[in-house]
N, C-alpha and C positions, 0 to 999 in steps of 0.2 A: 507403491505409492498409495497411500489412504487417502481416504476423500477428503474433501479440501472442510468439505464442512462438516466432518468430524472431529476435526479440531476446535479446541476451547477457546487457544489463545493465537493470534495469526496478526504479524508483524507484517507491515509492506512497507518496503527501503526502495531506494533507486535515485539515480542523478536530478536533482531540482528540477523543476517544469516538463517530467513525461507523467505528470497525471495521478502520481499515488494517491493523493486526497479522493478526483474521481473514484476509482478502482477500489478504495480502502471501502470507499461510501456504496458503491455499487454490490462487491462483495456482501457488506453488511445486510442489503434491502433484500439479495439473491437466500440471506440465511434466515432470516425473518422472516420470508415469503414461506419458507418451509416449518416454519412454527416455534422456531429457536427465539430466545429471547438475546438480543445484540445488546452488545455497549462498544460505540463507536468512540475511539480517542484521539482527539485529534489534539499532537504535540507540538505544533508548528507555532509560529511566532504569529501569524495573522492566522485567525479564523478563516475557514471557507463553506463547512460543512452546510454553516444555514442559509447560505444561498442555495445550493444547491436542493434541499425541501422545502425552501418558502417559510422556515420556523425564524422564531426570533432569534437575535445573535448569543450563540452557546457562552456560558460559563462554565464555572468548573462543576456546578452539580448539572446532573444528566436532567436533557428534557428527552419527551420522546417525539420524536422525526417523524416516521409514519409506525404503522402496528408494529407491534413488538420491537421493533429499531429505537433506541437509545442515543442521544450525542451530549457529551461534554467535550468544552475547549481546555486541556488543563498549561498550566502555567508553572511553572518554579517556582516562583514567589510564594503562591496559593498553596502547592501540593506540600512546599516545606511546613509552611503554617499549620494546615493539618496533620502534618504528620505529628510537627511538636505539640500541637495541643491533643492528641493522642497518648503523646509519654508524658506531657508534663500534668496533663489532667484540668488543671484550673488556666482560664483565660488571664487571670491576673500573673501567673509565674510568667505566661509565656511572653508575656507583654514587658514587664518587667526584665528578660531578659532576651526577647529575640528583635524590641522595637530600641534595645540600646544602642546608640549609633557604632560605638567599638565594635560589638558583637557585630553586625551586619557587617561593617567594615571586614570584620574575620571571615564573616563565611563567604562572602563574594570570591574571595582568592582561594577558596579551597577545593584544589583540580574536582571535575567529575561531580558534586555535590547537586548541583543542576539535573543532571542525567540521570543518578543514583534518587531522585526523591521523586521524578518523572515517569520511571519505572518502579520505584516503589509503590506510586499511584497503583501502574496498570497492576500488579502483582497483586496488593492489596484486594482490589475489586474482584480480581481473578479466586481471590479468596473467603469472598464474601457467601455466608451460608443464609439463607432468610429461617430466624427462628422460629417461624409459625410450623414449617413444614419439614426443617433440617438438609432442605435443598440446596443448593449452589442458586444463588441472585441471579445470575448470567449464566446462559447458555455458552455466547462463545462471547470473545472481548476482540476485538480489532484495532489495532496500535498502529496507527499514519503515522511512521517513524520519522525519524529529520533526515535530510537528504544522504546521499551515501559516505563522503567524508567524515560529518557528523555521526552521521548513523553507527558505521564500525567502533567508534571508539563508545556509544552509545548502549551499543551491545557489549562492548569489551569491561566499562564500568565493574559490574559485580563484581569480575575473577579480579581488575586490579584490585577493589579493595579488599578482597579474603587473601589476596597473596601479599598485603600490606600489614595487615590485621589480624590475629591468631583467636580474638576471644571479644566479648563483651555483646553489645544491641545491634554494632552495626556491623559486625562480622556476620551474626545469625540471619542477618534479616537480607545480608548481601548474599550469604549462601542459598538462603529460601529462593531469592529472585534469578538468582544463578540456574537453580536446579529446575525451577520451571523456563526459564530460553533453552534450555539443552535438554528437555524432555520431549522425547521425538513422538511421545503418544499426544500429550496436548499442544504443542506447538509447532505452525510454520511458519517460515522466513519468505516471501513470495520477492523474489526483484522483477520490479517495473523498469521498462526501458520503452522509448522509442525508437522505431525502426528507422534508425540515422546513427551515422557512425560513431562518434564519439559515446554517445549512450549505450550502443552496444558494444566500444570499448568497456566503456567504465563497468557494465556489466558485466562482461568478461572477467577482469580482473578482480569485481568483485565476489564474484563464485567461487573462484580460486582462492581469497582473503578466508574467505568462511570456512572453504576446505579443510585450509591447511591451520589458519586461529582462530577462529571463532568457535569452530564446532557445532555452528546450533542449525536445527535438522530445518532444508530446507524443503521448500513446497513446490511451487511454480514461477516457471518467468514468464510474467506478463508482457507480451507485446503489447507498447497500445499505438493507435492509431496506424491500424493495416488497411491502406488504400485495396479495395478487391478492384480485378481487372474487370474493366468498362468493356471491351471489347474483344471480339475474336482474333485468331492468328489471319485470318484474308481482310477484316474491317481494320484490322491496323498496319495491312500492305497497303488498304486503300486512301486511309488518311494519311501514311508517308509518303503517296503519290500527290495527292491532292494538296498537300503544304510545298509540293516543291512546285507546284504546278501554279498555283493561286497568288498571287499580286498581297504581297503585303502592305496592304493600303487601311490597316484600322476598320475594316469595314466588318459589320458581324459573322460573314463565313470567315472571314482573317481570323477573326476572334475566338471564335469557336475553333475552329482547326487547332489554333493556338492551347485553346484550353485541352483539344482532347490528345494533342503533341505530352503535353505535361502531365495530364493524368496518364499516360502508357509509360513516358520515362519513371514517371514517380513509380510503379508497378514494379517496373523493372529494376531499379535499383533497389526497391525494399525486398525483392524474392533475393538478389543477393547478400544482402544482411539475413534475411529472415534462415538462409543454408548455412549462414556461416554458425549463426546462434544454434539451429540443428548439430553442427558438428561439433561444436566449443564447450557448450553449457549442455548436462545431461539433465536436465530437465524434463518432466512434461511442460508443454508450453500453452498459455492460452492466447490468442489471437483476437484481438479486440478490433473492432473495424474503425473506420476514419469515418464521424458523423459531420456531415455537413452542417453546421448550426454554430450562430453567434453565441450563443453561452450554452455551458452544461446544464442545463435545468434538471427536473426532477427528468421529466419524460425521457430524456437521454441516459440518463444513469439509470429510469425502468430498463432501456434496452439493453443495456449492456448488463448489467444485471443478468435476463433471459439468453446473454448470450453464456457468459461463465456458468452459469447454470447448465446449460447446454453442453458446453467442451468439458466444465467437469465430469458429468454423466458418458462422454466418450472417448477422456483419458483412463476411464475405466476397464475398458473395451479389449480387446485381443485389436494390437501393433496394426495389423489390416486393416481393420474395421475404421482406426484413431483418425487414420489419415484419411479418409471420406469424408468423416465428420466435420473434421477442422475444413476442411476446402467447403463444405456446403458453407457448413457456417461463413467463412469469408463472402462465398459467391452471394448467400442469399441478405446482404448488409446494402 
């Protein structure tokens, strides 16, 4: 497994609402910190990215978030626009023919078109050189993919249309964006789940989809939100005594008991999700803890950040060493 931030270009999919956006954004801050210059892309239908660094709400051209970190919101509508006024050259051809209501009419119904100009985006940028110096623009690109449904057929776009299409602009340009998803030197595929079951279904089954169609090299499954255990094996003999002993009367020991009843179960049933994903999904995995706080702000996505930072640096590690690291890491969250 190569390091996570040696990669250029790094996809994160997973079931709707376990946090890719977080994660895609926390990654990002984790690769800029180390002096890589990020473009964060976030493809979702509502922006999130500027809440979470306090910037103004993203468009489609990139502002920059914090140092070297980058974010655009990109859109379909936008990225086809550019692309046509890219081939067609003059603002007046394109207007002339992509603001005619037939045409729009056409291309709304045409499968994939959406997803195909979305990743033509990311691809594009991935290929952007800066003429002063004949560099690559970006360090690494990070693509907050649409949820996993979406997402697979998302990733599958290119190959249908090179397997539709033999020749012409948008065969070449679907093969170019083909051949950078399935290039296991610049690209990973990272799945987000939470440690709850149907996530770690869907996850499951999605590893196995990639396997066996998709093909494209994947990286890590992020856990997120890993409750670490609050207490010992004798202090949580002693609160299963003390809840059966105590008067459930609302009163703040009630409460408390009650809370630290639920923090031990919730423990307990994510280590059996967390062994099942061990034994299902051959991944390295990274383990992101459960922060207590009313919204992600910046400071939350610093920490997680320093933590993927951290598990990356001891999925490096000799199989022994891996497993210390990741448990401190939980313990010390």
């Amino acid at each position: 497994m190569a390091n996570l931030f040696d990669k250029r270009f790094i996809i994160n999919t997973g079931k709707g609402g376990v946090g890719k956006t977080t994660i895609s954004a926390a990654i990002g801050l984790a690769a800029a910190r180390r002096g890589k210059r990020v473009l964060l892309l976030d493809l979702g239908a509502k922006e999130r990215i500027s809440r979470i660094f306090g910037s103004r709400p993203l468009g489609y051209d990139e502002i920059e978030v914090e140092e070297n970190l980058f974010a655009a919101h990109i859109t379909p509508d936008v990225a086809l626009e550019e692309y046509a006024l890219m081939k067609l050259r003059l603002k007046t051809i394109y207007k002339a023919v992509f603001e005619n209501r037939f045409v729009r009419s056409f291309l709304r119904v045409i499968p994939g078109l959406n997803e195909l100009t979305l990743l033509g985006k990311a691809w594009h940028e991935e290929q952007a050189v800066d003429p002063d110096t004949g560099k690559p623009v970006w360090d690494m690109i990070i693509v907050d993919a649409p949820a996993t449904g979406h997402g697979i057929f998302f990733l599958q776009i290119p190959d249908v249309i090179t397997g539709m299409i033999t020749s012409g602009p948008m065969f070449r340009e679907a093969s170019q964006i083909s051949a950078l998803i399935h290039d296991p030197v610049r690209t990973a595929l990272n799945l987000v789940t939470l440690v709850e079951e149907m996530p770690v279904n869907e996850t499951i089954e999605l590893k196995a989809r990639v396997d066996d169609e998709l093909k494209v090299p994947l990286g890590y499954v992020v856990a997120n939100s890993v409750y670490s255990p609050a207490f010992s094996p004798s202090q949580t003999r002693d609160v299963d005594t003390a809840r059966e002993r105590w008067p459930r009367d609302g009163g703040p020991v009630d409460r408390m008991l009650e809370a630290a009843t639920f923090r031990q179960q919730r423990v307990e049933l994510q280590r059996g999700y967390l062994e099942r994903i061990d034994r299902e999904i051959d991944l390295p995995q990274l383990r992101i803890p459960y922060y207590f706080t009313e919204r992600f702000d910046f400071m939350t996505v610093s920490k997680i950040a320093d933590q993927i930072e951290r598990q990356v640096a001891a999925s490096k590690r000799p199989k022994g060493h891996q497993g210390a690291a990741m448990q401190s890491a939980g313990e010390g969250a």
